[in-house]
C-alpha positions as semicolon CSV with decimal commas, in nm:
position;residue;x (nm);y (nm);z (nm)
1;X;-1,050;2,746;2,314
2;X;-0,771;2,946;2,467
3;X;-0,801;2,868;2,825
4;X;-0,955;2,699;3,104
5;X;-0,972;2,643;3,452
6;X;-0,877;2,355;3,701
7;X;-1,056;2,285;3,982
8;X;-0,861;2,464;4,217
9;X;-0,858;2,783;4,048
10;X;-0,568;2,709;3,816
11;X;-0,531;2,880;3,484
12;X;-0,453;2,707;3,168
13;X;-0,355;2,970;2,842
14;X;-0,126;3,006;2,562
15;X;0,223;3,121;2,669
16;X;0,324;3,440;2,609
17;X;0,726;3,523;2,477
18;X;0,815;3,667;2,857
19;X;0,671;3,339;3,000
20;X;0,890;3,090;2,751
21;X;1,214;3,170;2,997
22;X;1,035;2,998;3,316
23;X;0,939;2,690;3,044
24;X;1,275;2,683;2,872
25;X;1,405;2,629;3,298
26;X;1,108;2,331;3,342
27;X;1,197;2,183;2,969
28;X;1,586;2,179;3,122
29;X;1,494;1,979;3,410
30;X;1,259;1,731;3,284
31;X;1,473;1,631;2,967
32;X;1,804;1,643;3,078
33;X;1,927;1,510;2,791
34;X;1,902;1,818;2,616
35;X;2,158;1,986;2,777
36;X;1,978;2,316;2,856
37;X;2,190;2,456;3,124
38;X;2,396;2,695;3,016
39;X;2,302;3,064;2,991
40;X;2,362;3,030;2,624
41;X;2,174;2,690;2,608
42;X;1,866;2,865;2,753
43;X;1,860;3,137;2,532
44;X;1,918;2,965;2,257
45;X;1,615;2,726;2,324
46;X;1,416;3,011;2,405
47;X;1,476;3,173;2,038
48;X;1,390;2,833;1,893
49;X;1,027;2,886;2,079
50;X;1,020;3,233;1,931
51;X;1,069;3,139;1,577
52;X;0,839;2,856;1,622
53;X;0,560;3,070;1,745
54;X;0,621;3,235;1,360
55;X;0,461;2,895;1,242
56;X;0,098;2,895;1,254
57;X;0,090;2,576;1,328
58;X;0,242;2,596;1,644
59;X;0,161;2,710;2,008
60;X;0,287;2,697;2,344
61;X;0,078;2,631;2,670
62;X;0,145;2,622;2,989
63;X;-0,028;2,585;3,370
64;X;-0,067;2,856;3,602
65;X;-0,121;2,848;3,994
66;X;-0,131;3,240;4,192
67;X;0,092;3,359;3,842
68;X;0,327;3,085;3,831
69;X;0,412;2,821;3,602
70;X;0,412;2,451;3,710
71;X;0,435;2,318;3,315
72;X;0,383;2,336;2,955
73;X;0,372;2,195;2,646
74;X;0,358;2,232;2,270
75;X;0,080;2,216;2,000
76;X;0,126;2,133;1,646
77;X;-0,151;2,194;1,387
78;X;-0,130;1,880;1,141
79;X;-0,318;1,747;0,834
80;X;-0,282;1,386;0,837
81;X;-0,340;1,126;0,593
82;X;-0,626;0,916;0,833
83;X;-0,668;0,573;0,563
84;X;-0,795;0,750;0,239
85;X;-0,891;1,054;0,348
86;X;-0,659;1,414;0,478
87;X;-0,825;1,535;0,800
88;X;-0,714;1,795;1,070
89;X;-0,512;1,658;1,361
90;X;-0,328;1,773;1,658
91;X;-0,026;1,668;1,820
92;X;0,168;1,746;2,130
93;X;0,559;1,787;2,266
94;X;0,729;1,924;2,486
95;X;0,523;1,777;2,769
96;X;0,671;1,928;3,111
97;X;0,616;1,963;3,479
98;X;0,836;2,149;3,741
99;X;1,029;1,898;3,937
100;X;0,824;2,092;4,239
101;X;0,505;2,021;4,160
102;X;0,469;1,644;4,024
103;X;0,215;1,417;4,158
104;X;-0,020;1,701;4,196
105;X;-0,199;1,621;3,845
106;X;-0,065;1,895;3,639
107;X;-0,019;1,663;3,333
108;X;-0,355;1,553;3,350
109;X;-0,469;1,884;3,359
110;X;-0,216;1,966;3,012
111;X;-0,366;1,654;2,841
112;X;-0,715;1,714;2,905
113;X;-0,683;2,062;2,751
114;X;-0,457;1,956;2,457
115;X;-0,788;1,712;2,416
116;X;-1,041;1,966;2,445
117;X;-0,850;2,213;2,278
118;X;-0,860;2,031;1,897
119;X;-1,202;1,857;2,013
120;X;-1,362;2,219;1,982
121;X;-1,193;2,263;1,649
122;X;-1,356;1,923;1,523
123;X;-1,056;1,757;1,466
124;X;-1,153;1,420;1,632
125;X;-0,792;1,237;1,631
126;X;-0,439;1,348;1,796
127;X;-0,140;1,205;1,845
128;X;0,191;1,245;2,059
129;X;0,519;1,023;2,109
130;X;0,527;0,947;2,464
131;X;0,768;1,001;2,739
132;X;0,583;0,683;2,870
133;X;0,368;0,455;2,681
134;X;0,229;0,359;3,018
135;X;0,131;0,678;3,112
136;X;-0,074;0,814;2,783
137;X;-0,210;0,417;2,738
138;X;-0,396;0,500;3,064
139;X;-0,556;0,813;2,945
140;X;-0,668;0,630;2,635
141;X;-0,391;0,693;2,392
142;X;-0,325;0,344;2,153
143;X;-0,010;0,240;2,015
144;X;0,083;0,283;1,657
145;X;0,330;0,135;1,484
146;X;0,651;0,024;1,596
147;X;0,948;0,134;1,410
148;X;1,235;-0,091;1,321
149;X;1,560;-0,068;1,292
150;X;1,787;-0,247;1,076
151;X;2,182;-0,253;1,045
152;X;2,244;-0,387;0,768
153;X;2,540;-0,505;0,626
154;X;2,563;-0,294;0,242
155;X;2,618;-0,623;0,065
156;X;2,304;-0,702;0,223
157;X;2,102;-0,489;0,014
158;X;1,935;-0,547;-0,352
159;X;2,159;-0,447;-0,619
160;X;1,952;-0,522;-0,936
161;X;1,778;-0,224;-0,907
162;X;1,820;0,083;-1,165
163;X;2,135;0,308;-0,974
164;X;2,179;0,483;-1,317
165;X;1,840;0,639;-1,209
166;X;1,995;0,813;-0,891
167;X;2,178;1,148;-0,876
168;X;2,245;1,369;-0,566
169;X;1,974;1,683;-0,546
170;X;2,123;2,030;-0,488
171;X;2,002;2,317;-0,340
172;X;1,818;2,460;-0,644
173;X;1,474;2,610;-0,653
174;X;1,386;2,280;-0,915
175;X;1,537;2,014;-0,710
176;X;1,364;2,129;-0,373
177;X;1,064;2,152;-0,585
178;X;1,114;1,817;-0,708
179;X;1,198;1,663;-0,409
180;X;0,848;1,854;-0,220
181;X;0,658;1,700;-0,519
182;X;0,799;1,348;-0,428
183;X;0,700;1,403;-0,080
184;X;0,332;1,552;-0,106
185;X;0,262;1,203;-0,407
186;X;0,419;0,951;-0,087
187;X;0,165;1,135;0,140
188;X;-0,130;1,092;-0,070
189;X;-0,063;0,707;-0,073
190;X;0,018;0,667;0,292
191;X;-0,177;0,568;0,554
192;X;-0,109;0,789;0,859
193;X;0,168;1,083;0,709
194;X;0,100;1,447;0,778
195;X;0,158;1,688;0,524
196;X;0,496;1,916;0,559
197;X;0,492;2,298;0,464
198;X;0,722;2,485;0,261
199;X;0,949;2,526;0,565
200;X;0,901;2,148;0,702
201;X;1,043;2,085;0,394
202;X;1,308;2,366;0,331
203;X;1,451;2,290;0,698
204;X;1,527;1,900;0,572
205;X;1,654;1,973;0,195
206;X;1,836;2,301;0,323
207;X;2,020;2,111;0,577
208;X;2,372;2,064;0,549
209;X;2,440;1,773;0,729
210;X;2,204;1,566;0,516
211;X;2,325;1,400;0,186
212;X;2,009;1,401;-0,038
213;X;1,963;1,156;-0,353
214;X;1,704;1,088;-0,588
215;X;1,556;0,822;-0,822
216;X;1,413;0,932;-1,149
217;X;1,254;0,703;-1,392
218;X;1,386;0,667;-1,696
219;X;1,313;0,945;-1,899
220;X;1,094;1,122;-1,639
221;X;1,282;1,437;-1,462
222;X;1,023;1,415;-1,132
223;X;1,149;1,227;-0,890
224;X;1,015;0,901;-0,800
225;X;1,186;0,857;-0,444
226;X;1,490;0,957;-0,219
227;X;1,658;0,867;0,061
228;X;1,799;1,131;0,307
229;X;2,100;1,009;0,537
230;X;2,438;1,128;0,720
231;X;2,728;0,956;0,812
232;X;2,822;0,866;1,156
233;X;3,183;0,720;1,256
234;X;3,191;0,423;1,451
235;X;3,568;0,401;1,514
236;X;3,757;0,647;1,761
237;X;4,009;0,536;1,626
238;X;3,955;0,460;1,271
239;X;3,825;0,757;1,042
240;X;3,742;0,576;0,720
241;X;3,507;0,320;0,959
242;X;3,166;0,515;0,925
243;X;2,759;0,397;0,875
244;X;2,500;0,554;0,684
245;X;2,251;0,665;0,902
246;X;1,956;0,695;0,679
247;X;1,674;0,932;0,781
248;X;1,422;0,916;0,540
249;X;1,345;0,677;0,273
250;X;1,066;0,771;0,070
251;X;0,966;0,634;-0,268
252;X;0,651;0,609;-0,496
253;X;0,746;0,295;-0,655
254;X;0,947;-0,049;-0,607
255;X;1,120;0,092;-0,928
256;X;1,284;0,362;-0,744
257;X;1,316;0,171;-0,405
258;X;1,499;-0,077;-0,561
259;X;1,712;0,205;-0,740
260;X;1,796;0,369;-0,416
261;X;1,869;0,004;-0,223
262;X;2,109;-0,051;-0,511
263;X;2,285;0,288;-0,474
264;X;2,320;0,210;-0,100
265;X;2,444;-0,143;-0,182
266;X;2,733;0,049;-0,405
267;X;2,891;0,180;-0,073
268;X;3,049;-0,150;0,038
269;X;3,364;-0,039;0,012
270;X;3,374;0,276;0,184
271;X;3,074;0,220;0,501
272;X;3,023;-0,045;0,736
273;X;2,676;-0,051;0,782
274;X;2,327;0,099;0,699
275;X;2,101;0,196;0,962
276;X;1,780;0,173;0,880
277;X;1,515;0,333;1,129
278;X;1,153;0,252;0,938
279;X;0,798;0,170;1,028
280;X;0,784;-0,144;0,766
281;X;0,773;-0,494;0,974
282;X;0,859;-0,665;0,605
283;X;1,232;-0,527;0,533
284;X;1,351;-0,857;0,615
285;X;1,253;-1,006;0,252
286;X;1,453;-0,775;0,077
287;X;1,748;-0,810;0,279
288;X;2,007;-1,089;0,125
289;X;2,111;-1,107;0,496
290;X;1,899;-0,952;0,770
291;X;2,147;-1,036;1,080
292;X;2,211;-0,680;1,216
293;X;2,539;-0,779;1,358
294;X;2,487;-0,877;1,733
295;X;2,530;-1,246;1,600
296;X;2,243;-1,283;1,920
297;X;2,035;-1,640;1,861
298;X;1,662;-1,625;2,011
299;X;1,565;-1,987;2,079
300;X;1,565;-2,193;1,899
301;X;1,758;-2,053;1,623
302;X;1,613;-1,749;1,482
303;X;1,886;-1,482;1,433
304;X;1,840;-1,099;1,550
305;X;1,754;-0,905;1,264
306;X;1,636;-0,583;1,408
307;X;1,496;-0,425;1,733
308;X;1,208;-0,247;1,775
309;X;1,028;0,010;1,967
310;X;0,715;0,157;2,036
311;X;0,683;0,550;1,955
312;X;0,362;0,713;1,785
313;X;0,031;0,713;1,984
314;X;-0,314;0,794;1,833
315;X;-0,599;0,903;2,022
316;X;-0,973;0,970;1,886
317;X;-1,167;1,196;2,099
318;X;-1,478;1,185;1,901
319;X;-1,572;0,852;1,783
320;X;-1,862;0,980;1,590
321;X;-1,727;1,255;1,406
322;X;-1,433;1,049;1,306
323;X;-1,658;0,845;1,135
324;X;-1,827;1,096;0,989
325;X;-1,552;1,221;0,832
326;X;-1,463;0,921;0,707
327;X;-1,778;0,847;0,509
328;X;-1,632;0,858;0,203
329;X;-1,390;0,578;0,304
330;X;-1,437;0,211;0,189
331;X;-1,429;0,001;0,531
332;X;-1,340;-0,320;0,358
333;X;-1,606;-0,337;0,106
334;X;-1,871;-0,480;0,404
335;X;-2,189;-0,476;0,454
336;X;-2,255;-0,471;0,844
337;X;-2,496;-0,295;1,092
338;X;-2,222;-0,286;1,414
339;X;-2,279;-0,102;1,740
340;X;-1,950;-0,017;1,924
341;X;-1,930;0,031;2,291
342;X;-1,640;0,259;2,355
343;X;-1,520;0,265;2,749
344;X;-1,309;0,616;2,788
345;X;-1,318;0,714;3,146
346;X;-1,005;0,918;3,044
347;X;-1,294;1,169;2,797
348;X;-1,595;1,060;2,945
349;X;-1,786;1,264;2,659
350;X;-1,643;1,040;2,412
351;X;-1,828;0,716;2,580
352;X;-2,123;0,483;2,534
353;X;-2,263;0,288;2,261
354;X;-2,213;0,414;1,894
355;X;-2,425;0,236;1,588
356;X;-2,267;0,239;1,307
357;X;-2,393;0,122;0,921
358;X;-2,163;0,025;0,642
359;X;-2,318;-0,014;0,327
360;X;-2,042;-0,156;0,058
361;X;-1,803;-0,030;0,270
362;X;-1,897;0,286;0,340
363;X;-2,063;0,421;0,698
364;X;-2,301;0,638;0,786
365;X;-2,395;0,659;1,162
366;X;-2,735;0,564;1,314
367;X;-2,895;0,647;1,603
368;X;-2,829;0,523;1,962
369;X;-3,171;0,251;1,929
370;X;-3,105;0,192;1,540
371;X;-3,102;-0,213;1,515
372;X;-2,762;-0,433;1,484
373;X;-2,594;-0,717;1,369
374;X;-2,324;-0,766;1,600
375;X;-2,200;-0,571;1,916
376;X;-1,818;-0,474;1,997
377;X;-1,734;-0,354;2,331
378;X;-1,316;-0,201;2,372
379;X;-1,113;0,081;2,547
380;X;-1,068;0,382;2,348
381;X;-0,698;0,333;2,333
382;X;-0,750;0,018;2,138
383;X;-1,021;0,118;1,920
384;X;-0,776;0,418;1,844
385;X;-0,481;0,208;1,733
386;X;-0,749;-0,042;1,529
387;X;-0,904;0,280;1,392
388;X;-0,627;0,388;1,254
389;X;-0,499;0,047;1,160
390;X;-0,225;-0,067;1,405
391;X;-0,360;-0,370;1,475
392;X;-0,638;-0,619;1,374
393;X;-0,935;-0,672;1,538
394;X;-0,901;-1,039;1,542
395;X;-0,560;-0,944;1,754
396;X;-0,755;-0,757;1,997
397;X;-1,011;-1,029;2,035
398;X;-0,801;-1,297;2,065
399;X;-0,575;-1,121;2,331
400;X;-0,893;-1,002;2,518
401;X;-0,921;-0,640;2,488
402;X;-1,198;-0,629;2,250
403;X;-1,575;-0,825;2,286
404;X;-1,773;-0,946;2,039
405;X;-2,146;-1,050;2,080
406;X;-2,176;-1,270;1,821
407;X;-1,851;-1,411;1,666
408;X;-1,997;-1,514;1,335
409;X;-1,874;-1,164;1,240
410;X;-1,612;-1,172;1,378
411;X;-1,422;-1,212;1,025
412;X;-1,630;-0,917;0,913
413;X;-1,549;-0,702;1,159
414;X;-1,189;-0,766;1,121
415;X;-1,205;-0,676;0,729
416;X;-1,406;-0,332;0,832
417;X;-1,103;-0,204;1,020
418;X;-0,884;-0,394;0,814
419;X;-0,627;-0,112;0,591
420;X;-0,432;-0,149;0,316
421;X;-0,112;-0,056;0,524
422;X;-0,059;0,011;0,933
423;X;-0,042;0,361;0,954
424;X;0,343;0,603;0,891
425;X;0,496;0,889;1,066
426;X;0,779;1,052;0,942
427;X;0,712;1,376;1,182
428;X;0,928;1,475;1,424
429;X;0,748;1,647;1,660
């Protein structure tokens, strides 16, 4: 699908490499924050388009009205990691509108096609971090999980783990193999990553303001786990006062986590704290001290330990075909004849009732008159985020966003939407 058009005669189509100059202007205003003002700022940004546009993966859009451009936007091709299975999925940035020409639905119009666009591909789920969670809730984007983070005192962490097992990675062929290896076996096991290509991965271990270190097992050269992280000084003032600020933490077993905690926990004489930014609402328990240093006390006395915010958003677009592609998937081990009622007024097409079998866990759909245990009736954004497994169904019900006609199964619903983990995203994006 490479373009479309709006009811008023407005084009939607890829961007060509002259038209990135009037985007790189509408990016400027919209995110001021990134400082695109400059002659030199704007080219610059425009190059970065260019060389992205070298990536398969990733294309530029943008809405036309009588030849000119009143926004744009990003796509990026992903394979994700959707509960047990790897399945195509899209995702958008970069989501702009002229400052002239707001209120006059030209994000709708971006959003619809981003939806349509991987919809005709058959990829069924896509994803974006939102400028506000307000805004894509209402066209039927759910929440996934919040990320965390934790400052953390270094004393604070574990130190019982193996630290003779870490070593710094250089920029060798073998260590960026191992440390793409490490990456791609995390994936496999995690609920919600997308996969990284050679130059996802190149950009991170090539990059020299990142300190890289790795956990191998005992006798094993892979590696098990790392932990990417810079420094940041928190003194003006004071040049030996710094944090680590870690950026990824990645490890295939509580072996090597507890190796890489105990490296970190070494630094307490040199940094101040350790920043922690992680989708994982348990890091408390392996914290000797949680308290991240505001010394704050939330009635009656529970201590701040971390704050939290609400980033990735998941979106299915095709309830059926999600579920057929996830046929091989064990929902929970049930056995359960469930119709779902999906409202999306957002993408009407992907509306109405839905039967759906599982047999031992695994579903096969039926059609619209097949018989049924138990109805559920919920907005697409939630049944995206409890797709994916963001939040529980029980949750849902008990907050009223999700019906149930019969609540003997309610418990059995719950377990067919219930994951191992909430899902991950370590893309940037």
């Amino acid at each position: 699908m490479e373009k479309y058009l709006t009811e008023r005669g407005e084009e939607l189509r890829s961007l060509n490499e002259d038209e990135f100059e009037p985007f790189v202007e509408i990016l400027g205003k919209a995110y001021p924050a990134m400082k695109i003002f400059t002659p030199e700022s704007k080219e610059a940004t425009k190059k970065r388009m260019v060389d992205m546009e070298k990536d398969t993966r990733i294309h530029h859009y943008g809405l036309f009205r009588d030849g000119v451009l009143l926004g744009g936007m990003r796509f990026f091709d992903f394979t994700m990691k959707l509960l047990s299975i790897k399945t195509g999925a899209g995702g958008v940035g970069s989501v702009a509108v002229g400052m002239l020409y707001k209120k006059q639905k030209v994000a709708f119009h971006l959003i619809k096609f981003f939806l349509d666009y991987y919809h005709a591909q058959d990829i069924p789920i896509v994803t974006l971090y939102p400028f506000r969670p307000d805004f894509y809730k209402k066209m039927g984007f759910g929440y996934g999980t919040k990320i965390s983070r934790y400052s953390v005192k270094p004393a604070s962490l574990p130190a019982y783990g193996r630290k003779s097992g870490v070593s710094f990675l250089g920029k060798s062929a073998e260590d960026e193999k191992l440390f793409v290896d490490c990456y791609n076996r995390y994936l496999d096991a995690t609920n919600g990553l997308n996969e990284k290509n050679s130059g996802d991965m190149a950009a991170t271990f090539h990059n020299n303001e990142l300190v890289i270190a790795g956990y191998r097992a005992e006798g094993q050269d892979q590696l098990d786990g790392y932990v990417s992280f810079t420094f940041k000084n928190v003194h003006a003032e004071n040049f030996v006062h710094n944090d680590i600020i870690v950026k990824e933490l990645v490890y295939n077993s509580s072996e090597a986590l507890l190796g890489l905690l105990a490296f970190l926990q070494s630094q307490a004489d040199q940094i101040n704290r350790v920043i922690f930014n992680i989708q994982d609402s348990y890091f408390h328990h392996v914290l000797l001290d949680p308290r991240n240093g505001t010394d704050v006390l939330i009635p009656p006395v529970s201590h701040e330990s971390n704050i939290q915010g609400t980033g990735i958003m998941y979106r299915i677009t095709d309830t059926k075909r999600v579920f057929e592609l996830l046929a091989n998937h064990d929902f929970g081990e049930q056995t359960l004849k469930l119709k779902l009622d999906i409202a999306d007024s957002f993408y009407p097409q992907n509306a109405g009732p839905l039967v759906v079998y599982f047999e031992n866990g695994l579903a096969t759909v039926q059609p619209e008159t097949a018989s049924y245990d138990t109805a559920i009736s919920l907005d697409i954004a939630d049944f995206s985020s409890l797709l994916v497994g963001s939040v529980e169904f029980r949750t849902l019900h008990r907050y009223g966003l999700a019906t149930i006609s019969d609540t003997r199964y309610l418990g059995a619903v719950n377990r067919v939407f219930q994951p191992e983990m909430p899902p991950m995203c370590m893309s940037l994006f």
